[in-house]
N, CA, C and O atoms as a Tripos MOL2 file, in Angstrom:
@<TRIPOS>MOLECULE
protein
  224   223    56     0     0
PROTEIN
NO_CHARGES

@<TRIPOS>ATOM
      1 N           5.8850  -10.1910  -16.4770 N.3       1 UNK1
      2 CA          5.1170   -9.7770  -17.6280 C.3       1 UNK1
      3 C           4.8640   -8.2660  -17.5110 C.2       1 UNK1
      4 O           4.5420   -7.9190  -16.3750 O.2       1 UNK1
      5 N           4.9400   -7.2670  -18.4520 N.am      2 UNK2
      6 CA          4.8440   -5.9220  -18.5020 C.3       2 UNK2
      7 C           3.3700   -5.9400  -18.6930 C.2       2 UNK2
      8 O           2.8790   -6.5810  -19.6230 O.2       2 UNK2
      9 N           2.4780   -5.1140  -17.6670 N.am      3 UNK3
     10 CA          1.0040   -4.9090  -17.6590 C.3       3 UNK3
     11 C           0.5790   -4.2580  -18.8000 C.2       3 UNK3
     12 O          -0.4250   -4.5640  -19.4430 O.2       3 UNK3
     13 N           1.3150   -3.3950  -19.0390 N.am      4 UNK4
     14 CA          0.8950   -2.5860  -20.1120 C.3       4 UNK4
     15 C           0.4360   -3.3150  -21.0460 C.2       4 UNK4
     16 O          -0.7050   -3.3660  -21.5030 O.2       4 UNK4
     17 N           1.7350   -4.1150  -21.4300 N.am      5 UNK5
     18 CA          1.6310   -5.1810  -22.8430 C.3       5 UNK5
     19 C           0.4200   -6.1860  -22.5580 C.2       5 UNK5
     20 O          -0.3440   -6.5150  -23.4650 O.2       5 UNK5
     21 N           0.3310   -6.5010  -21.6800 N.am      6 UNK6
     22 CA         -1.3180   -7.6700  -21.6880 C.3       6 UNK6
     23 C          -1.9010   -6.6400  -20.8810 C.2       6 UNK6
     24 O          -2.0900   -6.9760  -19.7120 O.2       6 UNK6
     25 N          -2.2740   -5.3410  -21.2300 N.am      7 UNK7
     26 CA         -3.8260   -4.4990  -20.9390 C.3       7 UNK7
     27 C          -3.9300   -4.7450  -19.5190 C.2       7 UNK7
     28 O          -4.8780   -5.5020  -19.3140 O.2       7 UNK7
     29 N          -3.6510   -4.5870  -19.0220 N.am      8 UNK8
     30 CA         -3.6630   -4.8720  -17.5760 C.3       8 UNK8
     31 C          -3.6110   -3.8110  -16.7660 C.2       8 UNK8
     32 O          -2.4690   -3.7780  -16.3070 O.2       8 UNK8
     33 N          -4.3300   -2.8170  -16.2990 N.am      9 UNK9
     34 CA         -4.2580   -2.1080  -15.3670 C.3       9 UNK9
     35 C          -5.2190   -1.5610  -14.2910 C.2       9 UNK9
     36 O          -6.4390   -1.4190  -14.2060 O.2       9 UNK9
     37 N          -4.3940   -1.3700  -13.6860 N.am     10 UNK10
     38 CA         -5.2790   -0.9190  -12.1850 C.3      10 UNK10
     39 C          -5.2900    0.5220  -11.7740 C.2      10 UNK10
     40 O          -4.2620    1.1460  -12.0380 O.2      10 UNK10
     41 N          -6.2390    1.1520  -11.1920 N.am     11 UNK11
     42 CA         -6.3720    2.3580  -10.4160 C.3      11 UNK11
     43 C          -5.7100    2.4010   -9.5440 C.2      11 UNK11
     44 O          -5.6380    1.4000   -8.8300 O.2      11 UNK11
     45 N          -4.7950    3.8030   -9.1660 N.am     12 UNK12
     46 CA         -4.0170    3.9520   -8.3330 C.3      12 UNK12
     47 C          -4.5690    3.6210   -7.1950 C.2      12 UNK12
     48 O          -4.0720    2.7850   -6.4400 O.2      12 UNK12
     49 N          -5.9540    4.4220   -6.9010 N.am     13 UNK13
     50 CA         -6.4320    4.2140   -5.7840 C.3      13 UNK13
     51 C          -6.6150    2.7530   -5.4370 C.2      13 UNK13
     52 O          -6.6550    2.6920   -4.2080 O.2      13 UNK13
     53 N          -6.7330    1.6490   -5.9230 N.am     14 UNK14
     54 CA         -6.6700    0.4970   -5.4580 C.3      14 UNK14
     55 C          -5.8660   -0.0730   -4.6680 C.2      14 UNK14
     56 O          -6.0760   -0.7400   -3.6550 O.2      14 UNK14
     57 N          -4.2980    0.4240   -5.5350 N.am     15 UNK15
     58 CA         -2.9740    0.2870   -5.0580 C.3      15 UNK15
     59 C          -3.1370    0.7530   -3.5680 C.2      15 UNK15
     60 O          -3.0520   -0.0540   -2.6420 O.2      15 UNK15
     61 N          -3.3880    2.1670   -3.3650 N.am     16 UNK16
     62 CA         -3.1860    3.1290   -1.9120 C.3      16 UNK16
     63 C          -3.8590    2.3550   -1.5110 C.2      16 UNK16
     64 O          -3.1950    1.6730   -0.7300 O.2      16 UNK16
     65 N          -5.3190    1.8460   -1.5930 N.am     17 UNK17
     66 CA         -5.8520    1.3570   -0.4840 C.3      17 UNK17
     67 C          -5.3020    0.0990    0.0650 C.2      17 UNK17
     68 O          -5.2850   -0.2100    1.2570 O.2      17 UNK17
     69 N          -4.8670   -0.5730   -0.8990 N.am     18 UNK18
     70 CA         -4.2520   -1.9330   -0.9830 C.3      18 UNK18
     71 C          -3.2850   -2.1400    0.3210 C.2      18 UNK18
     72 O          -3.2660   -3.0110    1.1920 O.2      18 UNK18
     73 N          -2.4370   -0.8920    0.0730 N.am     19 UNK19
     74 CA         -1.4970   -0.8450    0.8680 C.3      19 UNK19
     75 C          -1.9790   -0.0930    2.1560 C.2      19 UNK19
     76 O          -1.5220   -0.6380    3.1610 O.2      19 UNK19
     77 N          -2.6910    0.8920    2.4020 N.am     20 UNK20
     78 CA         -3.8030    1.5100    3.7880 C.3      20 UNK20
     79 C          -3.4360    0.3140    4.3760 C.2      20 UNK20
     80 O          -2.6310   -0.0430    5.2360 O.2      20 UNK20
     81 N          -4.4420   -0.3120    3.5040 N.am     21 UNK21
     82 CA         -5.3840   -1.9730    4.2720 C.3      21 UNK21
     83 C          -4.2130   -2.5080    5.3970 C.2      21 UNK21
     84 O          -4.2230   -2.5980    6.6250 O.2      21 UNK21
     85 N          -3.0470   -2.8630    4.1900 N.am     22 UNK22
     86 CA         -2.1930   -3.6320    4.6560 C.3      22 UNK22
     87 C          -1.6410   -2.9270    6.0520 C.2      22 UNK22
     88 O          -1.4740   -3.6240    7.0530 O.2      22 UNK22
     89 N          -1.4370   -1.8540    6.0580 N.am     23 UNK23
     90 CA         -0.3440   -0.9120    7.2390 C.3      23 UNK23
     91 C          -1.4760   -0.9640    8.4010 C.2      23 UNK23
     92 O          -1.1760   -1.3910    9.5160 O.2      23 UNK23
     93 N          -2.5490   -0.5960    8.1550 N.am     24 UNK24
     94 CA         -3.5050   -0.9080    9.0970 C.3      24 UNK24
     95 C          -3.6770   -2.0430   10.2390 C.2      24 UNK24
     96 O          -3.6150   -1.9590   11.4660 O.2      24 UNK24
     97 N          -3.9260   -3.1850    9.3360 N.am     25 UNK25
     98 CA         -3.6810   -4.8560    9.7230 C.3      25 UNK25
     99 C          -2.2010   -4.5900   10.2520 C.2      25 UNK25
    100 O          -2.4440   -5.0260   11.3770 O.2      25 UNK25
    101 N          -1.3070   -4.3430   10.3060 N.am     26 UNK26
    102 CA          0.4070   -4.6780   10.5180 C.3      26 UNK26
    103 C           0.0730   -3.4000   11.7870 C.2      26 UNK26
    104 O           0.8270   -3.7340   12.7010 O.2      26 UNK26
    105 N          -0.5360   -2.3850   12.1540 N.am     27 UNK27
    106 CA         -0.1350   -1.5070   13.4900 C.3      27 UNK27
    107 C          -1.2180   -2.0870   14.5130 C.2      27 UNK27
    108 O          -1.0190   -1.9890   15.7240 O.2      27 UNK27
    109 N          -2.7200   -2.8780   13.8480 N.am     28 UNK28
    110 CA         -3.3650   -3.6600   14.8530 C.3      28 UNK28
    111 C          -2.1990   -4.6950   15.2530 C.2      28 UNK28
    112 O          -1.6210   -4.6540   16.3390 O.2      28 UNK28
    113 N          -1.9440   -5.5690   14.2990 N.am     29 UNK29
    114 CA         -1.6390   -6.5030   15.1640 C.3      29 UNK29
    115 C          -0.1850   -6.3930   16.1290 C.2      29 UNK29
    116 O           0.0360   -7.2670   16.9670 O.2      29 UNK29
    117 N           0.5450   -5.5140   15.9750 N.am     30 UNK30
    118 CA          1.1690   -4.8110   17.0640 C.3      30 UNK30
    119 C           0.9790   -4.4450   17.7290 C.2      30 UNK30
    120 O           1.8770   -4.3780   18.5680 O.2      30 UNK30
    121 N          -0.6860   -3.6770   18.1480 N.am     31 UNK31
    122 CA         -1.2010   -3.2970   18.9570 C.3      31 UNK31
    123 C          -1.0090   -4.1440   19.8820 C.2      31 UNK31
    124 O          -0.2020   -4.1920   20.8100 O.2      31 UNK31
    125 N          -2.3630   -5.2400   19.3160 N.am     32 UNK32
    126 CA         -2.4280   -6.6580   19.9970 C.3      32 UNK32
    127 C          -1.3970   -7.3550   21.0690 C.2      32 UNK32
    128 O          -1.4090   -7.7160   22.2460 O.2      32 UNK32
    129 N          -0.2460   -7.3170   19.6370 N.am     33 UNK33
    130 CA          0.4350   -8.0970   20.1130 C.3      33 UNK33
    131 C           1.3340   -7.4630   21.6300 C.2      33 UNK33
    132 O           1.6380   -8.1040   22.6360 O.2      33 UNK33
    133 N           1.5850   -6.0080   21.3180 N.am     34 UNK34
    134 CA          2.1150   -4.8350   22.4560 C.3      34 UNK34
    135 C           0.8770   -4.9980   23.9160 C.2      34 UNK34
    136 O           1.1700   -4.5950   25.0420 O.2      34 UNK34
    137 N           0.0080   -5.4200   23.6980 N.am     35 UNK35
    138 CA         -0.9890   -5.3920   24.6800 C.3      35 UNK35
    139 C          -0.9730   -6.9710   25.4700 C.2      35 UNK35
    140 O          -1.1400   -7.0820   26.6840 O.2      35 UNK35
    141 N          -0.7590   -8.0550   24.6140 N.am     36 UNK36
    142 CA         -0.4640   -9.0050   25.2070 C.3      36 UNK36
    143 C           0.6260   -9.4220   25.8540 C.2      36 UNK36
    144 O           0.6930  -10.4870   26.4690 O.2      36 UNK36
    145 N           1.7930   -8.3560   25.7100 N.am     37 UNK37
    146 CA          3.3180   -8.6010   25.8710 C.3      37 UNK37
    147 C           3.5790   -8.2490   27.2040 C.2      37 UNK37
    148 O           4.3350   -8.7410   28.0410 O.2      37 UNK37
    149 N           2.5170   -6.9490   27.2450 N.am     38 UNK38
    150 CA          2.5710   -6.1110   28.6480 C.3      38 UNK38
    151 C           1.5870   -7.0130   29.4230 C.2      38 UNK38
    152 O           2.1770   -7.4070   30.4290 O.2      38 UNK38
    153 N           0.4910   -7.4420   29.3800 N.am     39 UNK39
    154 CA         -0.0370   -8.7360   29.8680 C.3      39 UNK39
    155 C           0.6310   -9.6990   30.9500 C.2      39 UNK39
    156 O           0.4620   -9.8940   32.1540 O.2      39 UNK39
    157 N           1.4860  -10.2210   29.9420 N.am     40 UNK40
    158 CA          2.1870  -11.1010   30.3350 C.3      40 UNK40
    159 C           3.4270  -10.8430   31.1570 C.2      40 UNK40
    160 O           3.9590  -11.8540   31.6170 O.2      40 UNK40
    161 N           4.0110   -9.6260   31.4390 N.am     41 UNK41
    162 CA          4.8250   -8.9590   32.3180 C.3      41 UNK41
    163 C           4.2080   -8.9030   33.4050 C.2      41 UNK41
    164 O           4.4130   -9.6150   34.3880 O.2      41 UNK41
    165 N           3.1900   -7.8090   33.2580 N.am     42 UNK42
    166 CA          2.7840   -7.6510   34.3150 C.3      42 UNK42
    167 C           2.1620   -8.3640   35.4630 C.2      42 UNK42
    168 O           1.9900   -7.9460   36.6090 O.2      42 UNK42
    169 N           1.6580  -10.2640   34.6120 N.am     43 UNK43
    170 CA          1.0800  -10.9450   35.8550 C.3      43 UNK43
    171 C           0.0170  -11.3660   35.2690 C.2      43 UNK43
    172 O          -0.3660  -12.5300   35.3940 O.2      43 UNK43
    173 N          -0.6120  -10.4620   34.5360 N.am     44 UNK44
    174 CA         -2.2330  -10.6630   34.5190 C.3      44 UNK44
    175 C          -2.3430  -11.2990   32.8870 C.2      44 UNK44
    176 O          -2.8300  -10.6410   31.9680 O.2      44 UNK44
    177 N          -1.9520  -12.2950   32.7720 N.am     45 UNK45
    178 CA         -2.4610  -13.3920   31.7890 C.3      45 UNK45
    179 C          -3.6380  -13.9960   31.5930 C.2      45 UNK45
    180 O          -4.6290  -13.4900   32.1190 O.2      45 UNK45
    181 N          -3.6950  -14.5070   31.2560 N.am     46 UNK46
    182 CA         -4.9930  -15.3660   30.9070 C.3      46 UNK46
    183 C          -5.4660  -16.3300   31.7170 C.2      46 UNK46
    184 O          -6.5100  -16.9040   31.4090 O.2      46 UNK46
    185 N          -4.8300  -16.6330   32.7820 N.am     47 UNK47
    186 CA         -5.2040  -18.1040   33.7700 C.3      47 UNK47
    187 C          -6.1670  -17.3890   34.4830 C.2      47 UNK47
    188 O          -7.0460  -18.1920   34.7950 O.2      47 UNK47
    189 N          -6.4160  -16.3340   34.8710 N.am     48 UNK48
    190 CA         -7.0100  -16.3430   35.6970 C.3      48 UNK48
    191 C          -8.9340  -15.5230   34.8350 C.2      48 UNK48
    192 O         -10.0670  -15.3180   35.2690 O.2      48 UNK48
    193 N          -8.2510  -15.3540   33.5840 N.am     49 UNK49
    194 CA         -9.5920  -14.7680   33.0050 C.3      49 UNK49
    195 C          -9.8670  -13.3190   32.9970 C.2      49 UNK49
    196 O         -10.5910  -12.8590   32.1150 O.2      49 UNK49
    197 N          -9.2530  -12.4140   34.0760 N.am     50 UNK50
    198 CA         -9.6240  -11.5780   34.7670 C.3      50 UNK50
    199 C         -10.8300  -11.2440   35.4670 C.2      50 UNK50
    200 O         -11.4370  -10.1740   35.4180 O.2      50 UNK50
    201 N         -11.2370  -12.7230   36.4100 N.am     51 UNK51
    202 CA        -12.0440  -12.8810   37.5490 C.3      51 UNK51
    203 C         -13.5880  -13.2850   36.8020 C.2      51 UNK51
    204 O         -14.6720  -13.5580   37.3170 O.2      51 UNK51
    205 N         -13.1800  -13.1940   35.4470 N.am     52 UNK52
    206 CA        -14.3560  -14.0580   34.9990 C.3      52 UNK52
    207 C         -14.5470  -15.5550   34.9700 C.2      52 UNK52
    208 O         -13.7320  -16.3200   34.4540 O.2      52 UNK52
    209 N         -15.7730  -15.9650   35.6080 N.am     53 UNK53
    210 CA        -15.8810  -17.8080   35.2430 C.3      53 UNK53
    211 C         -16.8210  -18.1440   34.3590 C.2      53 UNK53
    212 O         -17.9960  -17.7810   34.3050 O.2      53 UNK53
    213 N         -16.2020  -18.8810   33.6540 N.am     54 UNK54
    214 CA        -16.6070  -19.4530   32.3980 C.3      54 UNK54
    215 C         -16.8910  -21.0180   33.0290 C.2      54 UNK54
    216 O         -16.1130  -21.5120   33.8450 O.2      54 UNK54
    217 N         -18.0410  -21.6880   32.5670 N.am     55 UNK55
    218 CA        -17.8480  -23.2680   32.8000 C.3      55 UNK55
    219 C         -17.2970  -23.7350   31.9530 C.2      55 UNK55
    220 O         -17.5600  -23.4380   30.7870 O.2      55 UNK55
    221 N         -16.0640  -24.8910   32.3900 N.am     56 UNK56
    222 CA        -15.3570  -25.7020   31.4830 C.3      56 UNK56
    223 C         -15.9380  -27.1360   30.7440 C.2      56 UNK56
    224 O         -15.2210  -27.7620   29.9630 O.2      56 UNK56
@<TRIPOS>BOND
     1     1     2 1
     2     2     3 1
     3     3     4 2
     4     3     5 am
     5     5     6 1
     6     6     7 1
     7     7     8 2
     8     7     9 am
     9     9    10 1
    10    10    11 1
    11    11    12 2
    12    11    13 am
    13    13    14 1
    14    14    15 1
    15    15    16 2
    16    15    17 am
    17    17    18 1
    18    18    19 1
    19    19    20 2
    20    19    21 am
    21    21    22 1
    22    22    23 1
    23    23    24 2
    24    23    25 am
    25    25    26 1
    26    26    27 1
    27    27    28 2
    28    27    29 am
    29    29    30 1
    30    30    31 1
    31    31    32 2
    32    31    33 am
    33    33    34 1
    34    34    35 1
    35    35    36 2
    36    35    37 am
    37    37    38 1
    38    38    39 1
    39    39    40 2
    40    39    41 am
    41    41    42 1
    42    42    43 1
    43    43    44 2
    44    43    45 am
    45    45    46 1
    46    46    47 1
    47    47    48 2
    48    47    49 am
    49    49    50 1
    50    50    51 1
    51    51    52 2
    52    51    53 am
    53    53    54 1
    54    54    55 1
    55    55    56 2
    56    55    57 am
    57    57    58 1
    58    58    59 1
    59    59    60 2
    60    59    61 am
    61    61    62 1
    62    62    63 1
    63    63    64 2
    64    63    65 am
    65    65    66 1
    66    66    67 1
    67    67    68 2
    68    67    69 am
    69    69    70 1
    70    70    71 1
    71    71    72 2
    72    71    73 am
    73    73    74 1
    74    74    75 1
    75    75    76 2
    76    75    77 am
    77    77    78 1
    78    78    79 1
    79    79    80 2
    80    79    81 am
    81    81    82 1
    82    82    83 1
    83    83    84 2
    84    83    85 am
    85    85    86 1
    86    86    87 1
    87    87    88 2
    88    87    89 am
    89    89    90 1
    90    90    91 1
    91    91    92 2
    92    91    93 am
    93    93    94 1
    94    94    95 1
    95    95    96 2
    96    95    97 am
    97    97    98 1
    98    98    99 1
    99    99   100 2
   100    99   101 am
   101   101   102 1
   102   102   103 1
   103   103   104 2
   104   103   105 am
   105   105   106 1
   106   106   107 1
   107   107   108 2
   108   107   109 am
   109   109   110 1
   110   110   111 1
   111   111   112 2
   112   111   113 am
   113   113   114 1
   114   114   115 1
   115   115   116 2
   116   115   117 am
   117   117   118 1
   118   118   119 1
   119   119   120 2
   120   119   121 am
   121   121   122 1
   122   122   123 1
   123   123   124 2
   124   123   125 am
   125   125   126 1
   126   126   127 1
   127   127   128 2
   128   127   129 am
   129   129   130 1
   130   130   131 1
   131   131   132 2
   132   131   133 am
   133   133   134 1
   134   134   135 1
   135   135   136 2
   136   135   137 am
   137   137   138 1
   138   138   139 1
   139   139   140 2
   140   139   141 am
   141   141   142 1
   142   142   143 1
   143   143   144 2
   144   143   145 am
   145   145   146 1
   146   146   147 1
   147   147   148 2
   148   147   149 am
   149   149   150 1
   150   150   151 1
   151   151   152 2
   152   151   153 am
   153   153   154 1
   154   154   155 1
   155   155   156 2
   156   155   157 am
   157   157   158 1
   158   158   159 1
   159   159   160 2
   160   159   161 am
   161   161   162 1
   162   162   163 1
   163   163   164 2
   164   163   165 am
   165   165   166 1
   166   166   167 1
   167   167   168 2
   168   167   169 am
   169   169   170 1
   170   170   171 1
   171   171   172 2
   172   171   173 am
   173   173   174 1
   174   174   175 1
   175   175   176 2
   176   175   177 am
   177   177   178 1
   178   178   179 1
   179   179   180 2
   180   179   181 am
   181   181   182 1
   182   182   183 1
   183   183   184 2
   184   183   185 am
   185   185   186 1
   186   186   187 1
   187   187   188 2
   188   187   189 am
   189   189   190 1
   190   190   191 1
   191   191   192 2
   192   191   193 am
   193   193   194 1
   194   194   195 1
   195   195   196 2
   196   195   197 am
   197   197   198 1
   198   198   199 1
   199   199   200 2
   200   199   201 am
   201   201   202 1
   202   202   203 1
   203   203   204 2
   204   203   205 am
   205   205   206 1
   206   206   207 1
   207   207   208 2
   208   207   209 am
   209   209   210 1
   210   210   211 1
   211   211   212 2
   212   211   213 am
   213   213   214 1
   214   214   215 1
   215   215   216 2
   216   215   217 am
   217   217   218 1
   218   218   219 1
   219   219   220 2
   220   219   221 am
   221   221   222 1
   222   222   223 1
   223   223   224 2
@<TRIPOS>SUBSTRUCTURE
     1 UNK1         2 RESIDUE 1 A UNK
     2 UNK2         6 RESIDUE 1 A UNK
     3 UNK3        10 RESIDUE 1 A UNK
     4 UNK4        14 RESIDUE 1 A UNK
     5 UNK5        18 RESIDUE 1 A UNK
     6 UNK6        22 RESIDUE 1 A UNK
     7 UNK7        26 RESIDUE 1 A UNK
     8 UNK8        30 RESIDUE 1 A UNK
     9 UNK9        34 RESIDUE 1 A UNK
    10 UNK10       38 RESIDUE 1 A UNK
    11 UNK11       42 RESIDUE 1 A UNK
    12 UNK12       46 RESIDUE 1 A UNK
    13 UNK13       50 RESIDUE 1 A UNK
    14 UNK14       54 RESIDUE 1 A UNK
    15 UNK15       58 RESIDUE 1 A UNK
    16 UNK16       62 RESIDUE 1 A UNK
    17 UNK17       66 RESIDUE 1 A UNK
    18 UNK18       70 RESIDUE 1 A UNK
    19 UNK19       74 RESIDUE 1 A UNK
    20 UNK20       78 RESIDUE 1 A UNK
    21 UNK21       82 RESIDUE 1 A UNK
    22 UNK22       86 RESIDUE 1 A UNK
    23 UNK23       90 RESIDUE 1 A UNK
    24 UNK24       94 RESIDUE 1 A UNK
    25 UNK25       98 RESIDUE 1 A UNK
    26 UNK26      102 RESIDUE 1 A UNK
    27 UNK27      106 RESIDUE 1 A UNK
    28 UNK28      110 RESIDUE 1 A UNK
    29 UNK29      114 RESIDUE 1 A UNK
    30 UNK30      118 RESIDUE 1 A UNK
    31 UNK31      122 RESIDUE 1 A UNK
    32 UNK32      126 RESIDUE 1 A UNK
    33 UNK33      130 RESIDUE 1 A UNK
    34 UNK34      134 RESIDUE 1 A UNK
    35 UNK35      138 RESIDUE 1 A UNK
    36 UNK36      142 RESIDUE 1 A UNK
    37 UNK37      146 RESIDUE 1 A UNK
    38 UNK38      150 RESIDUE 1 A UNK
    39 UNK39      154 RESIDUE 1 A UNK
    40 UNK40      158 RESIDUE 1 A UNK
    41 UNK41      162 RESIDUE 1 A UNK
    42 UNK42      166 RESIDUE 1 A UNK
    43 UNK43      170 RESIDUE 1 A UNK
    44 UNK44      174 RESIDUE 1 A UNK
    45 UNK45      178 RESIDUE 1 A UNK
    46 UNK46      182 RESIDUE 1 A UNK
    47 UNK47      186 RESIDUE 1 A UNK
    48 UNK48      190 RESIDUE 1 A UNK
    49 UNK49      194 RESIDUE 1 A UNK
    50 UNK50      198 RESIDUE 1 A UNK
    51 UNK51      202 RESIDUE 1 A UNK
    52 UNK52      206 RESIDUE 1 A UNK
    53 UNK53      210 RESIDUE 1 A UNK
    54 UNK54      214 RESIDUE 1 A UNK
    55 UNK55      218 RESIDUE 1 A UNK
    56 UNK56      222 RESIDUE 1 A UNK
């Protein structure tokens, strides 16, 4: 459907942020995910907590 024709429009700035938002969310979770990758190479996963005890 052409926006124009059903009145439909949005502020650019919505768009930019729209998309900010999005690129933002997408280099965290690479972060993340780059931080858990090296994690898991290196040994130090999650089994052990990193010397924290939690009761199960």
């Amino acid at each position: 459907m052409d926006m124009k024709k059903a009145n439909v429009l949005e502020p650019l700035r919505v768009v930019e942020q729209a998309i900010q938002s999005a690129t933002e969310t997408a280099v965290m979770i690479l972060r993340i995910d780059d931080v858990i990758s090296s994690k898991a190479v290196s040994g130090g996963g999650m089994d052990g907590m990193d010397g924290m005890d939690f009761p199960m």
